[in-house]
N, CA, C and O atoms as a Maestro MAE file, in Angstrom:
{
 s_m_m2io_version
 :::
 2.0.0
}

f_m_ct {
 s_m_title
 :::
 protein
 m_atom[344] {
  # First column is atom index #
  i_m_mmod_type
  r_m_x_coord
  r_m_y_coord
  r_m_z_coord
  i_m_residue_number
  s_m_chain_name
  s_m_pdb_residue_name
  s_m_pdb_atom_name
  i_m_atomic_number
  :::
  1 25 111.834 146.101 136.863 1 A "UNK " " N  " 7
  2 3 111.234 145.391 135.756 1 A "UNK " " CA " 6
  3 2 110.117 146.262 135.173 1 A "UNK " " C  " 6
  4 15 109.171 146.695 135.831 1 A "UNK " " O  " 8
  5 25 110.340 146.487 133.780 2 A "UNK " " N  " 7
  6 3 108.838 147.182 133.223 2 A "UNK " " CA " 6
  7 2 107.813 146.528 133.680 2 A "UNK " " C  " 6
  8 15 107.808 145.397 134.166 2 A "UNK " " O  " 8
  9 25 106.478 147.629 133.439 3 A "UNK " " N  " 7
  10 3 105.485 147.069 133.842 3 A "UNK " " CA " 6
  11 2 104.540 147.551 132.343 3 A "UNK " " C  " 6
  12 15 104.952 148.241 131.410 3 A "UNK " " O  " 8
  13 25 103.265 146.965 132.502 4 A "UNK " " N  " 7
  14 3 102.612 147.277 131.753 4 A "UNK " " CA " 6
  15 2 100.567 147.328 132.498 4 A "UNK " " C  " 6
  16 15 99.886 146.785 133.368 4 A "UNK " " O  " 8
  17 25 100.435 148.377 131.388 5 A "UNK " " N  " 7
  18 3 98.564 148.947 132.084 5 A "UNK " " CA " 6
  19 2 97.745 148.406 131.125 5 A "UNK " " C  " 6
  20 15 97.738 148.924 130.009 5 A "UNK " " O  " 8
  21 25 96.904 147.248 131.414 6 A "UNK " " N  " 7
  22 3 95.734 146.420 130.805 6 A "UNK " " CA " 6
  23 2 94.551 147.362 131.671 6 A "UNK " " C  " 6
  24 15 94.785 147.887 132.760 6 A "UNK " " O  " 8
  25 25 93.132 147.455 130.874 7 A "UNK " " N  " 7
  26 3 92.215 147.833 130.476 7 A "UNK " " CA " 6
  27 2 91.546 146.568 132.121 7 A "UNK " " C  " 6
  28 15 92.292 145.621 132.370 7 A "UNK " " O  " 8
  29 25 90.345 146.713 132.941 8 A "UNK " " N  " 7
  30 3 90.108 145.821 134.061 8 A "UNK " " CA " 6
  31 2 89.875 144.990 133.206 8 A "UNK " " C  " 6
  32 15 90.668 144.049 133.175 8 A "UNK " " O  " 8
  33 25 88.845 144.986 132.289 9 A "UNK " " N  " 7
  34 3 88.364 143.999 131.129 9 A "UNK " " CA " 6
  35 2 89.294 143.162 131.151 9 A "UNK " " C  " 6
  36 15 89.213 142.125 131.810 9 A "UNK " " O  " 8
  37 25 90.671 143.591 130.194 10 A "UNK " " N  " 7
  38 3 91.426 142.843 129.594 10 A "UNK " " CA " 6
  39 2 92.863 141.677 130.695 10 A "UNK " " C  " 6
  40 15 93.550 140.705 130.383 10 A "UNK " " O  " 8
  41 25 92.635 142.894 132.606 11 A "UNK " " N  " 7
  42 3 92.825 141.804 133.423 11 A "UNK " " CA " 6
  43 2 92.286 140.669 133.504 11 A "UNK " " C  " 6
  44 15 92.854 139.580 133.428 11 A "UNK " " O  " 8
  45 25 91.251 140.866 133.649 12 A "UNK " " N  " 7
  46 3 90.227 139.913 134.512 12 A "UNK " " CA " 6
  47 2 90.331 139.096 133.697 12 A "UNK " " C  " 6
  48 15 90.874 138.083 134.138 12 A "UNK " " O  " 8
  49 25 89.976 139.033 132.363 13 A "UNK " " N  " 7
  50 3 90.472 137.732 130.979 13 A "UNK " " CA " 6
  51 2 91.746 137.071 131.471 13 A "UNK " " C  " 6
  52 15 91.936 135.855 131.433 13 A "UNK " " O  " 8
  53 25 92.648 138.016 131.960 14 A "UNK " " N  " 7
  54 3 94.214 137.326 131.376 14 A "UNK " " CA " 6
  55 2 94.226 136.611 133.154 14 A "UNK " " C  " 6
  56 15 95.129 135.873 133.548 14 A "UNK " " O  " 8
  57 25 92.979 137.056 134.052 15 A "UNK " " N  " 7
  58 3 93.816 136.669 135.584 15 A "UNK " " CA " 6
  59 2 92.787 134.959 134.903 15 A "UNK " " C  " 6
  60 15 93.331 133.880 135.140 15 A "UNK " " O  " 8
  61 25 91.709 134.954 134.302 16 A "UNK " " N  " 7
  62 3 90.697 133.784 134.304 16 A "UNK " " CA " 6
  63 2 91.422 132.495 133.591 16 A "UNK " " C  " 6
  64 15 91.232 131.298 133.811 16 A "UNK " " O  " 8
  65 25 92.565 133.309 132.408 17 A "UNK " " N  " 7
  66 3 92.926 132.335 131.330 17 A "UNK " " CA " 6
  67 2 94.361 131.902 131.979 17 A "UNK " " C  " 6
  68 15 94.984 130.884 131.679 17 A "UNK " " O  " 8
  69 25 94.678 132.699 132.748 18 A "UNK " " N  " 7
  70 3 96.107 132.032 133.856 18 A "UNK " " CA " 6
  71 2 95.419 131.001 134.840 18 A "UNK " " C  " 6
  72 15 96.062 129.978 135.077 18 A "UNK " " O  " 8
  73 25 94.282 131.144 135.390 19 A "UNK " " N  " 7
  74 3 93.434 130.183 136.287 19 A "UNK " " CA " 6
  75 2 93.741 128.678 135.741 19 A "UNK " " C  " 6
  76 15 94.284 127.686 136.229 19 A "UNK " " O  " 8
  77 25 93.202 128.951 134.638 20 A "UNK " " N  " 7
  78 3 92.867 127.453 133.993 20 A "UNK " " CA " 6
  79 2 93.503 127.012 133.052 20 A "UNK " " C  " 6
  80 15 93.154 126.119 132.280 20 A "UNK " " O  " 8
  81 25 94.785 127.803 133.058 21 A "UNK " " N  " 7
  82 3 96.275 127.363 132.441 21 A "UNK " " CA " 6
  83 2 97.104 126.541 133.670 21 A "UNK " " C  " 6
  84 15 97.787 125.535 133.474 21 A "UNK " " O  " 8
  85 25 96.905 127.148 134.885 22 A "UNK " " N  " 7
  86 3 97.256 126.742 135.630 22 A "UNK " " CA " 6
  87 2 98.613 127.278 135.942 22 A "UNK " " C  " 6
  88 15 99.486 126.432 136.136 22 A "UNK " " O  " 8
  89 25 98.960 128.606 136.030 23 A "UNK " " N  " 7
  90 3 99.892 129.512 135.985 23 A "UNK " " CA " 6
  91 2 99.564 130.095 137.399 23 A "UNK " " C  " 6
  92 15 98.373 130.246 137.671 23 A "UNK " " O  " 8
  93 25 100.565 130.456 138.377 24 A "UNK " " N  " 7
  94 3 100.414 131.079 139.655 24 A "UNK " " CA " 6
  95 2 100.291 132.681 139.715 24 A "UNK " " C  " 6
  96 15 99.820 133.193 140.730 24 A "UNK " " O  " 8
  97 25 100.654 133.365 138.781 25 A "UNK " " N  " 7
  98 3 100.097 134.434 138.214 25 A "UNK " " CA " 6
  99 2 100.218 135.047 137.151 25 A "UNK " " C  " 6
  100 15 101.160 134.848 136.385 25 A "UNK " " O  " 8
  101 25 99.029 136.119 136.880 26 A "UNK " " N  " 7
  102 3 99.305 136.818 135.892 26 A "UNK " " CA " 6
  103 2 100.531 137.271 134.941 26 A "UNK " " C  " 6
  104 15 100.714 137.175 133.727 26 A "UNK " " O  " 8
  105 25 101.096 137.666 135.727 27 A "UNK " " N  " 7
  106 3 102.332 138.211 135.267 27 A "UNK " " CA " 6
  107 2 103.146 136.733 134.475 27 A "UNK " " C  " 6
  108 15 103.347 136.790 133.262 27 A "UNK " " O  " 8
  109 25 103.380 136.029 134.915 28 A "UNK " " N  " 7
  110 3 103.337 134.450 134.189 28 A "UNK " " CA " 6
  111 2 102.874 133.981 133.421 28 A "UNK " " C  " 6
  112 15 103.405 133.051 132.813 28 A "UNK " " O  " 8
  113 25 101.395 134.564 133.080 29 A "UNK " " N  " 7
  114 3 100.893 133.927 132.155 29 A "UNK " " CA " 6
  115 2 101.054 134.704 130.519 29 A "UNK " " C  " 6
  116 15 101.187 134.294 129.366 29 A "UNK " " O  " 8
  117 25 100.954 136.056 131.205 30 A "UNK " " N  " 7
  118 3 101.334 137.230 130.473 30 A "UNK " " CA " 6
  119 2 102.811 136.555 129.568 30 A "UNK " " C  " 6
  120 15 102.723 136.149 128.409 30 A "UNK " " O  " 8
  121 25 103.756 136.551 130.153 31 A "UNK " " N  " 7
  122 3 105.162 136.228 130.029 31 A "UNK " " CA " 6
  123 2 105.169 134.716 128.948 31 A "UNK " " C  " 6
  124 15 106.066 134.512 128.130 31 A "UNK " " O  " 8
  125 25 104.172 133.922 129.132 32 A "UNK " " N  " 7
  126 3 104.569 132.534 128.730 32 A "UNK " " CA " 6
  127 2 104.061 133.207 127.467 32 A "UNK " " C  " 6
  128 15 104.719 133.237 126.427 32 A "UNK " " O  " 8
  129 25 102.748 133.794 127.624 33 A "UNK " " N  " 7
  130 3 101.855 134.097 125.797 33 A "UNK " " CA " 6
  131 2 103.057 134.932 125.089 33 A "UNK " " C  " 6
  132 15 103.398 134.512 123.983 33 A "UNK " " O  " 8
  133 25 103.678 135.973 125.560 34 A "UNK " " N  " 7
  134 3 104.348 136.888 124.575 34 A "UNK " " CA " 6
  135 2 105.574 135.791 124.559 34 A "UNK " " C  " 6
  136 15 105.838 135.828 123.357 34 A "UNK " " O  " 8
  137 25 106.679 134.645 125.239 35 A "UNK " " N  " 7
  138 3 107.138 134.046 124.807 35 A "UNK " " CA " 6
  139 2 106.972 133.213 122.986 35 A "UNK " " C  " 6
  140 15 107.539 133.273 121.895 35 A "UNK " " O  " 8
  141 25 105.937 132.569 123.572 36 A "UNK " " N  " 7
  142 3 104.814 131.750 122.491 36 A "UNK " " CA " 6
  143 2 105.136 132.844 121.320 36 A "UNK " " C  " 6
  144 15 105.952 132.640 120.421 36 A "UNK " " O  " 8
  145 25 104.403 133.981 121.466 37 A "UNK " " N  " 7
  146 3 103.974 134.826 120.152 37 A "UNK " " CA " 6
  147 2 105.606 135.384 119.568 37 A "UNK " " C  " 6
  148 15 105.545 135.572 118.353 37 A "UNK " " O  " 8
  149 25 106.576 135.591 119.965 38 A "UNK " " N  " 7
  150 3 107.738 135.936 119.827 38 A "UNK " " CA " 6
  151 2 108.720 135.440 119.203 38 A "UNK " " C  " 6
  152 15 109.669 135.883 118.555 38 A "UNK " " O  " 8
  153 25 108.265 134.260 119.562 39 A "UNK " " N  " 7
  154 3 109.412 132.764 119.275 39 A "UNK " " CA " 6
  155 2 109.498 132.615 117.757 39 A "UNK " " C  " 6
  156 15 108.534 132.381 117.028 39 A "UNK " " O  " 8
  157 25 110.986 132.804 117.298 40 A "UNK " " N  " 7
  158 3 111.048 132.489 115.681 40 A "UNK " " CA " 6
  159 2 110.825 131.385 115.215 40 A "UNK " " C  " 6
  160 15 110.532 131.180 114.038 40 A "UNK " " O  " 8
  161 25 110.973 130.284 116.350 41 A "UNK " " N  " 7
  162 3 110.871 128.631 115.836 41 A "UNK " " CA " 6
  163 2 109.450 127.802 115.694 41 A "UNK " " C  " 6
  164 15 109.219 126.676 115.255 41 A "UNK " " O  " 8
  165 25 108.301 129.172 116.438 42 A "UNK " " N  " 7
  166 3 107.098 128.651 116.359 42 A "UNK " " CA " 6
  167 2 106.319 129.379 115.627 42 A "UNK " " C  " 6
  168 15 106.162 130.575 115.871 42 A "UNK " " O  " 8
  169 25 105.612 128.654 114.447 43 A "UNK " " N  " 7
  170 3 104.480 129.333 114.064 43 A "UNK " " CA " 6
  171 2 103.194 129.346 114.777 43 A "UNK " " C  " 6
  172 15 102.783 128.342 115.358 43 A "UNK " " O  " 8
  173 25 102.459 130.610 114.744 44 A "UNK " " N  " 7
  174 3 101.221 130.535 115.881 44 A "UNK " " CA " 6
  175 2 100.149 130.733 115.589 44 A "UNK " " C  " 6
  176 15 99.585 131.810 115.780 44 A "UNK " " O  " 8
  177 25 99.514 129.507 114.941 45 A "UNK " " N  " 7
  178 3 98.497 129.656 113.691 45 A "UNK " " CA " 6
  179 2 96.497 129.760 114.861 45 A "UNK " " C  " 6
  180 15 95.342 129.646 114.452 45 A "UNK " " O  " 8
  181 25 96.938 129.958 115.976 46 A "UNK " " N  " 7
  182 3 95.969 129.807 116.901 46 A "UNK " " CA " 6
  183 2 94.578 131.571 116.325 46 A "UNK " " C  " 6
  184 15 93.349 131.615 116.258 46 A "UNK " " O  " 8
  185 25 95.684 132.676 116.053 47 A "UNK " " N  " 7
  186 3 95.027 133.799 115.942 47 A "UNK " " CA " 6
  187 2 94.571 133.618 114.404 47 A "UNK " " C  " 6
  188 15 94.139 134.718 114.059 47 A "UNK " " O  " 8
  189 25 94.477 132.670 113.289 48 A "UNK " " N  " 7
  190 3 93.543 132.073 112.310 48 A "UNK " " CA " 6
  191 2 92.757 131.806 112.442 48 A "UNK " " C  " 6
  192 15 92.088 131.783 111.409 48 A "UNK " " O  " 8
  193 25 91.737 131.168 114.235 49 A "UNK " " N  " 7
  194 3 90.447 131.064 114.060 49 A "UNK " " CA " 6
  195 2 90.278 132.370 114.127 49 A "UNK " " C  " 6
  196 15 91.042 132.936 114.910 49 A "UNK " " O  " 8
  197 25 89.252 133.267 113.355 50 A "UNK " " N  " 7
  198 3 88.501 134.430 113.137 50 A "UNK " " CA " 6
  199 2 86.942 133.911 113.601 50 A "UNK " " C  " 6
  200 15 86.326 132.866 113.394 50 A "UNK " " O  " 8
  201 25 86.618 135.163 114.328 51 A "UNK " " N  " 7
  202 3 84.990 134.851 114.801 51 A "UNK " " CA " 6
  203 2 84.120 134.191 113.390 51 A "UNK " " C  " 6
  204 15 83.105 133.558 113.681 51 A "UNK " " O  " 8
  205 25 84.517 134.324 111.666 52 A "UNK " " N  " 7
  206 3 83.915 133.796 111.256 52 A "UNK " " CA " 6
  207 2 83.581 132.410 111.144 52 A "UNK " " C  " 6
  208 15 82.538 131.760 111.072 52 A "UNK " " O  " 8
  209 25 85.069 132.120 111.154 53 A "UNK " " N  " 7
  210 3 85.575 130.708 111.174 53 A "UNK " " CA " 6
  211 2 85.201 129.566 112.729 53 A "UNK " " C  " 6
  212 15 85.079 128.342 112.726 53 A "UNK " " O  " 8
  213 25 85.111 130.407 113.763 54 A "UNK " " N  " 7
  214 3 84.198 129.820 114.885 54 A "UNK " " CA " 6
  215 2 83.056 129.831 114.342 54 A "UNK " " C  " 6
  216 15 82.628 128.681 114.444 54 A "UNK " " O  " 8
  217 25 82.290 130.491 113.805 55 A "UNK " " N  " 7
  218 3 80.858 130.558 113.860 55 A "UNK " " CA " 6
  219 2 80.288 129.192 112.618 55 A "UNK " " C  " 6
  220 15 79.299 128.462 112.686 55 A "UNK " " O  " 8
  221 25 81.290 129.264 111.644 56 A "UNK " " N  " 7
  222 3 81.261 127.772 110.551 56 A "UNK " " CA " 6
  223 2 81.164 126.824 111.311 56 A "UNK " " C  " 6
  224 15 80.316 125.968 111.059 56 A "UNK " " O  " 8
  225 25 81.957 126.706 112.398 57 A "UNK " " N  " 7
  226 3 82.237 125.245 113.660 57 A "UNK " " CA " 6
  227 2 80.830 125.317 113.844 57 A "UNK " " C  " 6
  228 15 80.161 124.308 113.623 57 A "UNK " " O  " 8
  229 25 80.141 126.660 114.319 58 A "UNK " " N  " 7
  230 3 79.128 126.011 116.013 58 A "UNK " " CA " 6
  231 2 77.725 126.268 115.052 58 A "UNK " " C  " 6
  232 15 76.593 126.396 115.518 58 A "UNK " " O  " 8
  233 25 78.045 126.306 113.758 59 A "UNK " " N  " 7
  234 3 76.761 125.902 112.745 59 A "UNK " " CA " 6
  235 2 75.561 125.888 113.544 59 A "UNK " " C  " 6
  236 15 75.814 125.163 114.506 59 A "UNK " " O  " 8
  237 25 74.318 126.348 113.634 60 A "UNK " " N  " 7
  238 3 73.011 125.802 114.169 60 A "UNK " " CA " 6
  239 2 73.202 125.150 115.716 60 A "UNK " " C  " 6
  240 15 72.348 124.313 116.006 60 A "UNK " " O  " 8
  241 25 74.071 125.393 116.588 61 A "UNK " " N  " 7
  242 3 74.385 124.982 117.815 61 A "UNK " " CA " 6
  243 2 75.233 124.252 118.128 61 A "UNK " " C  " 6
  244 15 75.830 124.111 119.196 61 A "UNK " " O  " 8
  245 25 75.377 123.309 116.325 62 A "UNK " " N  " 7
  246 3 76.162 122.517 116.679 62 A "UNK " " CA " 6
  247 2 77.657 122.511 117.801 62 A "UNK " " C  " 6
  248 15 78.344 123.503 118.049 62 A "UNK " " O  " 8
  249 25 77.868 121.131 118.332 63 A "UNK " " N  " 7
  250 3 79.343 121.174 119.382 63 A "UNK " " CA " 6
  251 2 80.449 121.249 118.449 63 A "UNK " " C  " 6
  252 15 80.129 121.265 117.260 63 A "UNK " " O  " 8
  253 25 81.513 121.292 118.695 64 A "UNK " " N  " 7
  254 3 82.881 121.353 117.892 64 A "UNK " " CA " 6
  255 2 83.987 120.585 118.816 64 A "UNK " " C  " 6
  256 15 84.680 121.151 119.662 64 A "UNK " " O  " 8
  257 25 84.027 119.169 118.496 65 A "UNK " " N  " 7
  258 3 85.182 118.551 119.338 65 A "UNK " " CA " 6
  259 2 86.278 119.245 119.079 65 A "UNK " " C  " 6
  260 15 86.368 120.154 118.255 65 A "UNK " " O  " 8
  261 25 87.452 118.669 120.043 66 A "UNK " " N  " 7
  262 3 88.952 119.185 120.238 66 A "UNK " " CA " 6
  263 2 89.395 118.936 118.884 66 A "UNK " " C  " 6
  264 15 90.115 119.730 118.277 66 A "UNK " " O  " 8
  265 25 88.824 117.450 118.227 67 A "UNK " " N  " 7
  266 3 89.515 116.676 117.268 67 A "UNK " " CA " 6
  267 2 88.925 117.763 115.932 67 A "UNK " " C  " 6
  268 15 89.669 117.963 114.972 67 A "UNK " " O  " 8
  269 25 87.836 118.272 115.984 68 A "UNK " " N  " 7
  270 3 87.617 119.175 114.828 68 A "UNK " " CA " 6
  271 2 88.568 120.599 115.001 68 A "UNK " " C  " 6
  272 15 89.151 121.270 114.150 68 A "UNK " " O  " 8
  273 25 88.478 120.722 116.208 69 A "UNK " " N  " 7
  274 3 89.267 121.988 115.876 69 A "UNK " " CA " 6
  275 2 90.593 121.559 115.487 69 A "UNK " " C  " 6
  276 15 91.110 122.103 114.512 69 A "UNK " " O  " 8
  277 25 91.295 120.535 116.204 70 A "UNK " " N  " 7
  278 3 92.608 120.232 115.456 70 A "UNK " " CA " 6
  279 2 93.177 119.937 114.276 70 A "UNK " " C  " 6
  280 15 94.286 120.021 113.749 70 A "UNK " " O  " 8
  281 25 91.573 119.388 113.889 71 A "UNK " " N  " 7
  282 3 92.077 118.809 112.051 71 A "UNK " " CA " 6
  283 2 91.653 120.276 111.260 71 A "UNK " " C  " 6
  284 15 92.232 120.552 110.209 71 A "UNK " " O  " 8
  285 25 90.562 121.244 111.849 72 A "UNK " " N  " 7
  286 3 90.906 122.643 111.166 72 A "UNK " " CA " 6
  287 2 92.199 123.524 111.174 72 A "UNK " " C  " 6
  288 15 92.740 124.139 110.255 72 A "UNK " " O  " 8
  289 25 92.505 123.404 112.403 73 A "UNK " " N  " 7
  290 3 93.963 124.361 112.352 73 A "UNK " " CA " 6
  291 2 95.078 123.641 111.741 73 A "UNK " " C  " 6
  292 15 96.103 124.111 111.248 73 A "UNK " " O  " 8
  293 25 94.683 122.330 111.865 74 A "UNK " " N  " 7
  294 3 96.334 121.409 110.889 74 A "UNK " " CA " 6
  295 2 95.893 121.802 109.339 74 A "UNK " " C  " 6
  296 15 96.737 121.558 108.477 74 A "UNK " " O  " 8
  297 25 94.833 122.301 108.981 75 A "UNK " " N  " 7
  298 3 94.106 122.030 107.288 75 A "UNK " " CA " 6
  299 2 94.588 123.772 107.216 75 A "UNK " " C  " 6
  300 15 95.178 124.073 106.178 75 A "UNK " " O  " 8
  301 25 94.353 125.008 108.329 76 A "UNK " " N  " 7
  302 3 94.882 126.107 107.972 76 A "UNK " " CA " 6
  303 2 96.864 126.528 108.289 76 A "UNK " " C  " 6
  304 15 97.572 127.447 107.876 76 A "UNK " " O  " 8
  305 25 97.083 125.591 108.996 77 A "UNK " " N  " 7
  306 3 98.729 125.520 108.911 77 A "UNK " " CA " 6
  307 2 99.485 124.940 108.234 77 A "UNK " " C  " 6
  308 15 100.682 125.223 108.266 77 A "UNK " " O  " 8
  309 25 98.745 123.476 107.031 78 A "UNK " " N  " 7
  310 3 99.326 123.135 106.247 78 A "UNK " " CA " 6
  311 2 98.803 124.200 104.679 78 A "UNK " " C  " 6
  312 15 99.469 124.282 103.647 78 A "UNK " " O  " 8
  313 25 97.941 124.646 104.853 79 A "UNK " " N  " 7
  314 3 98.031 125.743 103.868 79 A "UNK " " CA " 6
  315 2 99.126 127.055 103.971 79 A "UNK " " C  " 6
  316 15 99.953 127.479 103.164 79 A "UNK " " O  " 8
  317 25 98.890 127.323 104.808 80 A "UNK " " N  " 7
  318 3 99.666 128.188 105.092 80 A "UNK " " CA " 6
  319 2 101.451 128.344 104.854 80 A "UNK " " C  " 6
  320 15 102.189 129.288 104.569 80 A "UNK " " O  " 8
  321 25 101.622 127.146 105.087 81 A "UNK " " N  " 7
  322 3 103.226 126.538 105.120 81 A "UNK " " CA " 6
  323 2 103.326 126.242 103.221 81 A "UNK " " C  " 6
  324 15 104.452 126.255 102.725 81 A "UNK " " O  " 8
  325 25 102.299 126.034 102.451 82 A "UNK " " N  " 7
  326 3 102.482 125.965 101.399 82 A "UNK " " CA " 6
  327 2 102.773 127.272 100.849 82 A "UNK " " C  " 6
  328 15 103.694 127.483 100.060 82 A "UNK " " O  " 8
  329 25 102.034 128.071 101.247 83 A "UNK " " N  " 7
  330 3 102.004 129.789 100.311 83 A "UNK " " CA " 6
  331 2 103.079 129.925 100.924 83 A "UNK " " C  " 6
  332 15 103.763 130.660 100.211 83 A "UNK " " O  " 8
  333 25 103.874 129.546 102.192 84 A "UNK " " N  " 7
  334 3 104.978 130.355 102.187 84 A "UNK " " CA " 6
  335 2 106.659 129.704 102.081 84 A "UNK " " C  " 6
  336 15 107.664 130.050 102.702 84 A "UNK " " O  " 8
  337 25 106.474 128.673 101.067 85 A "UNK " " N  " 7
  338 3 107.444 127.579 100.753 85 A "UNK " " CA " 6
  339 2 108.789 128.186 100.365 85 A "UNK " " C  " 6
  340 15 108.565 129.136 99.616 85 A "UNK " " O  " 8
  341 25 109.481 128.098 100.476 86 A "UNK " " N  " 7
  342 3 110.829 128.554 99.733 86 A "UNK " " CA " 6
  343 2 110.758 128.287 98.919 86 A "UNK " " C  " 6
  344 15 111.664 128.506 98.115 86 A "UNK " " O  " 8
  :::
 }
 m_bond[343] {
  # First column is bond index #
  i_m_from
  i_m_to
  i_m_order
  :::
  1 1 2 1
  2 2 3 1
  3 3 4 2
  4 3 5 1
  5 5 6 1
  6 6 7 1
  7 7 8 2
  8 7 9 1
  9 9 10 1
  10 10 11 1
  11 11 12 2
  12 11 13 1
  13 13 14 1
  14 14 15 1
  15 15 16 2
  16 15 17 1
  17 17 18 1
  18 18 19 1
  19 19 20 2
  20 19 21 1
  21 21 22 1
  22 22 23 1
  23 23 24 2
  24 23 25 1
  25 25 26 1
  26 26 27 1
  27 27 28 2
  28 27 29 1
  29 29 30 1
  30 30 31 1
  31 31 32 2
  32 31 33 1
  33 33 34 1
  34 34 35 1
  35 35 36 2
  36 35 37 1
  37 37 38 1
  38 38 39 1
  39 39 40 2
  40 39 41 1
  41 41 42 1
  42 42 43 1
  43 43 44 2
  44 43 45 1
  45 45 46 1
  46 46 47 1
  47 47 48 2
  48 47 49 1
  49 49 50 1
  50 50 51 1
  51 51 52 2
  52 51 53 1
  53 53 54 1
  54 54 55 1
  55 55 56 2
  56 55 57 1
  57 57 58 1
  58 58 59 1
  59 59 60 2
  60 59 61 1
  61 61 62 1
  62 62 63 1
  63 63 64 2
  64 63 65 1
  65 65 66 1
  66 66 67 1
  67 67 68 2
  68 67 69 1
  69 69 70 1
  70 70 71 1
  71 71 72 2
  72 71 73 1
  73 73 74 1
  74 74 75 1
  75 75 76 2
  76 75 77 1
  77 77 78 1
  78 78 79 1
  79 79 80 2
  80 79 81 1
  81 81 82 1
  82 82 83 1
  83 83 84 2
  84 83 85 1
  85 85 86 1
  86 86 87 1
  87 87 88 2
  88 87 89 1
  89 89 90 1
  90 90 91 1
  91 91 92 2
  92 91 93 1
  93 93 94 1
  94 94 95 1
  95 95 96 2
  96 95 97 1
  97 97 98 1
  98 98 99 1
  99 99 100 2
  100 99 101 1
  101 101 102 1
  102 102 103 1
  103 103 104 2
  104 103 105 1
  105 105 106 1
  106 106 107 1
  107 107 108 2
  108 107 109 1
  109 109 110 1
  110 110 111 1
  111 111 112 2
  112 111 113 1
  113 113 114 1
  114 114 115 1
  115 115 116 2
  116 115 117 1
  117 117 118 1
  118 118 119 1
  119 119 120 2
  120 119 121 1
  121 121 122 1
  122 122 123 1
  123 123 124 2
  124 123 125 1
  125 125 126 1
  126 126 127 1
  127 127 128 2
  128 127 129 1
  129 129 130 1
  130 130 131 1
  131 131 132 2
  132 131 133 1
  133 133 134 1
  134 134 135 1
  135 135 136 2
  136 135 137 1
  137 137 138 1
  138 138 139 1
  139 139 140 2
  140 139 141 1
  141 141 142 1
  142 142 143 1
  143 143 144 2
  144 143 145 1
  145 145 146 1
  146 146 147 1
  147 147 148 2
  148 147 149 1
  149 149 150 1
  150 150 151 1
  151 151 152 2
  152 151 153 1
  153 153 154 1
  154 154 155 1
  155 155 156 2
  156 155 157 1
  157 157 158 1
  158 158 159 1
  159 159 160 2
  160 159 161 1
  161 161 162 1
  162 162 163 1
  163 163 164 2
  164 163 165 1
  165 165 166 1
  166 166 167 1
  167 167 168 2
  168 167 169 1
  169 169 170 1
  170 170 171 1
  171 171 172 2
  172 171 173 1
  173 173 174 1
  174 174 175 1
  175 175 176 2
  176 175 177 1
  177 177 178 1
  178 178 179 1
  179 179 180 2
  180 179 181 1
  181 181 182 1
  182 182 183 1
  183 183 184 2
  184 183 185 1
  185 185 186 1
  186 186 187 1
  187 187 188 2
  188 187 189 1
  189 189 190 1
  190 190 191 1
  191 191 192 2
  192 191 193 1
  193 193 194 1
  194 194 195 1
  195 195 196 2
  196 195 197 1
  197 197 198 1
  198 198 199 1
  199 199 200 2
  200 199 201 1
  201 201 202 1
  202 202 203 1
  203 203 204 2
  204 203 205 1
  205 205 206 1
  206 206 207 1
  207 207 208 2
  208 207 209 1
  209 209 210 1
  210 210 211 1
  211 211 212 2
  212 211 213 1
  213 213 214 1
  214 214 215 1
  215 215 216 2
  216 215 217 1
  217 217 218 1
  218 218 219 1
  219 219 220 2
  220 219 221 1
  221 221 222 1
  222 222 223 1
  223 223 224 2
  224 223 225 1
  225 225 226 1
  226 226 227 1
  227 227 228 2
  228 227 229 1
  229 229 230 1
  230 230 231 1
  231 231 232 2
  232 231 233 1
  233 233 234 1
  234 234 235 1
  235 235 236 2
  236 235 237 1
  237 237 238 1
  238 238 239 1
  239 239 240 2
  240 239 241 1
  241 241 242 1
  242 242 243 1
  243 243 244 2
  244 243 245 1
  245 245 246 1
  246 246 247 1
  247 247 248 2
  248 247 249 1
  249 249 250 1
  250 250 251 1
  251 251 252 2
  252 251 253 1
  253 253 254 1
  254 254 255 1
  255 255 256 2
  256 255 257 1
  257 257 258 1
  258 258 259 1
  259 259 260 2
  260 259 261 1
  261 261 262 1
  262 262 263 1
  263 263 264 2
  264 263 265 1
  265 265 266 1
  266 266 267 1
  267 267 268 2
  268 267 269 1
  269 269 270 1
  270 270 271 1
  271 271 272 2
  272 271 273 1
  273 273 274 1
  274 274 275 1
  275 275 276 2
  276 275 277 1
  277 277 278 1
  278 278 279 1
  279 279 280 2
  280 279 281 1
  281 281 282 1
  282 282 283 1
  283 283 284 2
  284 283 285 1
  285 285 286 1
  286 286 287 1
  287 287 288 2
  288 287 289 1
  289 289 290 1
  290 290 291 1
  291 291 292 2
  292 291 293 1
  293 293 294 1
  294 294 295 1
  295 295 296 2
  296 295 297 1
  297 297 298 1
  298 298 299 1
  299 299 300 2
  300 299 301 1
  301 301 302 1
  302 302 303 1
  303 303 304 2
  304 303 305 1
  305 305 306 1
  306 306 307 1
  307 307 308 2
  308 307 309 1
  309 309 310 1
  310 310 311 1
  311 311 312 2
  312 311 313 1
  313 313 314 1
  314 314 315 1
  315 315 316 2
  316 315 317 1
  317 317 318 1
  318 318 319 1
  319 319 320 2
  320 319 321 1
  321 321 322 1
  322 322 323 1
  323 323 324 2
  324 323 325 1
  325 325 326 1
  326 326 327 1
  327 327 328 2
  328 327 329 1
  329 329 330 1
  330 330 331 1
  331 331 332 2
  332 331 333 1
  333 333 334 1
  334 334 335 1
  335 335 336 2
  336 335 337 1
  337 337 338 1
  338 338 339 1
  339 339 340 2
  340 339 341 1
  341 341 342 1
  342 342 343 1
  343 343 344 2
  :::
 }
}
């Protein structure tokens, strides 16, 4: 099976974000994201938040519920699905 060489940095992220995905390892978790990103049937509007667009959320400290981030990414995926209408 190929393998592939991550940066320790960019382990240690992917062993923390398999932790609390709840994935038994890396290599799994690795596998499910490039599934996700690959897939013709899914759009993956998640890499649209831009550090600017976090930083609009956490305004002056403010918190950012689940429910705000969801009604932002439904407000940038229903745009999105418009510009690219048949």
């Amino acid at each position: 099976m190929p393998q592939i060489q991550l940066s320790d940095r960019l382990f240690g992220e992917a062993q923390r974000r398999a932790r609390e995905a709840g994935f038994a390892t890396v290599d799994e978790f690795i596998s499910d994201q490039l599934e996700s990103d690959f897939s013709p049937d899914q759009e993956n509007f998640y890499d649209r938040f831009t550090p600017e667009g976090v930083a609009q959320l956490m305004q002056a400290g403010k918190k950012v519920s689940m429910e705000e981030v969801d009604r932002r990414l439904a407000n940038v995926e229903e745009a999105w699905r418009k510009d690219h209408a048949n």
